[in-house]
C-alpha positions in Angstrom: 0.0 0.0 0.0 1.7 3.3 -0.7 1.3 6.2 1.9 1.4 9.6 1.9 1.2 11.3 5.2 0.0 15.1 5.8 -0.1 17.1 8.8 -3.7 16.7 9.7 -4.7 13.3 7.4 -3.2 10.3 6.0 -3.8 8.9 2.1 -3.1 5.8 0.6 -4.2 4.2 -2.3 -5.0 0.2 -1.9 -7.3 -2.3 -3.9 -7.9 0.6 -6.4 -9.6 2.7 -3.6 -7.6 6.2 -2.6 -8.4 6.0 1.4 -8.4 9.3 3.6 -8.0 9.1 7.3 -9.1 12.7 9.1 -6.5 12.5 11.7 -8.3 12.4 15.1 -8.7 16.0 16.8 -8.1 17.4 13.2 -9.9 19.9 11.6 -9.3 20.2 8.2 -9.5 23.8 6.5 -9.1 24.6 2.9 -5.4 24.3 2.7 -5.5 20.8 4.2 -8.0 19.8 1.3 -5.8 21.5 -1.3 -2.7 19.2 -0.2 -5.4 16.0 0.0 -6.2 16.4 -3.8 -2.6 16.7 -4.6 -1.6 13.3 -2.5 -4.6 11.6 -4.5 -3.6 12.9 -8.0 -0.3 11.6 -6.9 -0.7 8.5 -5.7 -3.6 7.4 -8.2 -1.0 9.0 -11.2 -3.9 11.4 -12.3 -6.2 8.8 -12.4 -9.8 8.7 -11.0 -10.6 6.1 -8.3 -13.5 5.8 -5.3 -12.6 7.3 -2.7 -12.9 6.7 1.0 -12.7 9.2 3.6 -11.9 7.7 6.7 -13.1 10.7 9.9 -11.0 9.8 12.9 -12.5 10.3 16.1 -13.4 13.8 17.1 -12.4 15.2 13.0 -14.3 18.0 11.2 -14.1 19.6 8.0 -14.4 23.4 7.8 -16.9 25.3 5.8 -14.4 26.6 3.1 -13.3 22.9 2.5 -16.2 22.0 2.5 -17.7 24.2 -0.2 -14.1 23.2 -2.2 -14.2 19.2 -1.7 -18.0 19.6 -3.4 -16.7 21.4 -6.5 -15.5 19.6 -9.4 -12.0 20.8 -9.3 -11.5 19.4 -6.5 -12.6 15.5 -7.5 -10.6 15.6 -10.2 -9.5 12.4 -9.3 -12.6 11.0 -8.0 -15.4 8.4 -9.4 -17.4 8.6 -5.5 -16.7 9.8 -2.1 -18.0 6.9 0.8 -17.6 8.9 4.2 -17.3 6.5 6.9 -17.9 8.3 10.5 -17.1 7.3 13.8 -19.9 9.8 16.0 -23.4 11.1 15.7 -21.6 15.0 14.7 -19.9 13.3 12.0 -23.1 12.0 10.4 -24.7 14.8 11.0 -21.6 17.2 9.3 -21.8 14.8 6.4 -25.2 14.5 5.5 -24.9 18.6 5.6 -22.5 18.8 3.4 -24.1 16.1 0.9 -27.4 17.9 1.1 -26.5 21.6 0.9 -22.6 21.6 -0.6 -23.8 19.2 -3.1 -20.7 17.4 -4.6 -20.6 17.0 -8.3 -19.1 13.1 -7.7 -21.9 10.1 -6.0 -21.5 10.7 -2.1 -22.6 8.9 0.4 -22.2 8.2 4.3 -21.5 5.1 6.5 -21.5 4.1 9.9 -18.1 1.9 9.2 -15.3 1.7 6.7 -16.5 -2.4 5.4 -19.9 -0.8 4.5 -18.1 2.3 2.5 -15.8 -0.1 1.1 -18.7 -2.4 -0.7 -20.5 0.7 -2.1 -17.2 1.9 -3.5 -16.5 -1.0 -5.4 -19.4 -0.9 -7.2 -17.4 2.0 -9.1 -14.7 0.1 -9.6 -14.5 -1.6 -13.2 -15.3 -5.0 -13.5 -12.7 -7.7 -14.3 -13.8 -10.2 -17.5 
């Protein structure tokens, strides 16, 4: 699995999925999501994948990243976003920002990281 560790997040691309992990006690502002979109294009070689983002305990996104991780510059490299959350404020943050950032990729939110997983490879393209 190849790793590429941030200050406030961790992503790694494995199985053909680009996995994020929120560092816990993180909160991740615009900058943070800037240098998350470069680790993906980097690690997926400007490719476009599923992606999982992993929120580690007591995480949260910002409203400016927010607003950017919805736009379509920002999922350049990006086929779906499965947000897998570990407490009720998670869910709640996410189904916010699927609702009223509405991002231009298929979104949706889990309670754990197997359940994300599934979805996402439904994305994935099938081997004949």
């Amino acid at each position: 699995m190849e790793t590429i560790e941030l200050e406030k997040s961790v992503v790694s691309i494995d199985d053909n999925i680009i996995h994020i992990h929120l560092k816990s006690g993180q909160e991740i502002e615009l900058s943070d999501a800037v240098f998350i979109v470069e680790a993906m294009g980097k690690l997926g070689k400007g490719r476009k994948f599923p992606i999982l983002i992993d929120a580690g305990e007591f995480s949260s996104v910002d409203k400016e990243a927010r607003i950017f991780s919805a736009a379509a510059e920002s999922n350049l490299y990006t086929l779906a976003d499965a947000i897998a959350y570990c407490n009720l404020a998670q869910k709640l943050l996410a189904n916010f920002y699927i609702k009223y950032n509405k991002p231009t990729v298929p979104t949706r939110v889990f309670p754990t990281k197997e359940e994300a997983i599934d979805w996402l490879k439904t994305f994935l393209p099938s081997k004949a």
